[in-house]
C-alpha angles and dihedrals in degrees: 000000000000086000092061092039085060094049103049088042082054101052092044094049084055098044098044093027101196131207093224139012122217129196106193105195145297091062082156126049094194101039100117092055101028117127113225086262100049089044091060088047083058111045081043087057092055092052104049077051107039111047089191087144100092125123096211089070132024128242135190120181115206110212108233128209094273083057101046115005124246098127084097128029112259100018085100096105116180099222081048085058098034091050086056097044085045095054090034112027131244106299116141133036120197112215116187127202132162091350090308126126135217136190118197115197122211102204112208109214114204120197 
């Protein structure tokens, strides 16, 4: 199954060939109750699948609630938040003001 994922994913990134590649959210099911092992399987898993590593187009991935937490309030555990950001890189902030909430992007530019 992941070997024909990566292949379609393949064949549509060269056909379309987008500028950029975005990844809203939930990349993992199991994140939230993922062991450190399992979460590098995984992590592992989405990249033999998902070939957004490539310098000719830009990705950013945006952590969901299934990576990170935040369907429920106090499910938004900081080692939850630190493991993605380990295995990802920093990419988003969430700023909070009068029960609004923003999100700031920090776009990585690959040459």
């Amino acid at each position: 199954m992941i070997r024909y994922l990566a292949k379609t994913f393949s064949q549509v990134k060269s056909y379309v060939k987008p500028d950029w590649i975005l990844f809203l959210g939930d990349i993992f099911d199991e994140g939230l109750s993922a062991s450190d092992d399992e979460f590098q399987r995984y992590f592992q898993r989405f990249n033999s699948i998902f070939n957004y590593k490539n310098y000719q187009q830009r990705s950013l991935i945006i952590p969901g609630d299934n990576d990170v937490g935040g369907e429920y309030y106090g499910d938004k555990l900081p080692i939850l938040r630190e493991r993605f950001r380990n295995y990802f890189g920093r990419i988003i902030a969430l700023y909070h003001q009068n029960d609004i909430q923003f999100l700031k992007v920090v776009f990585l530019f690959r040459n």
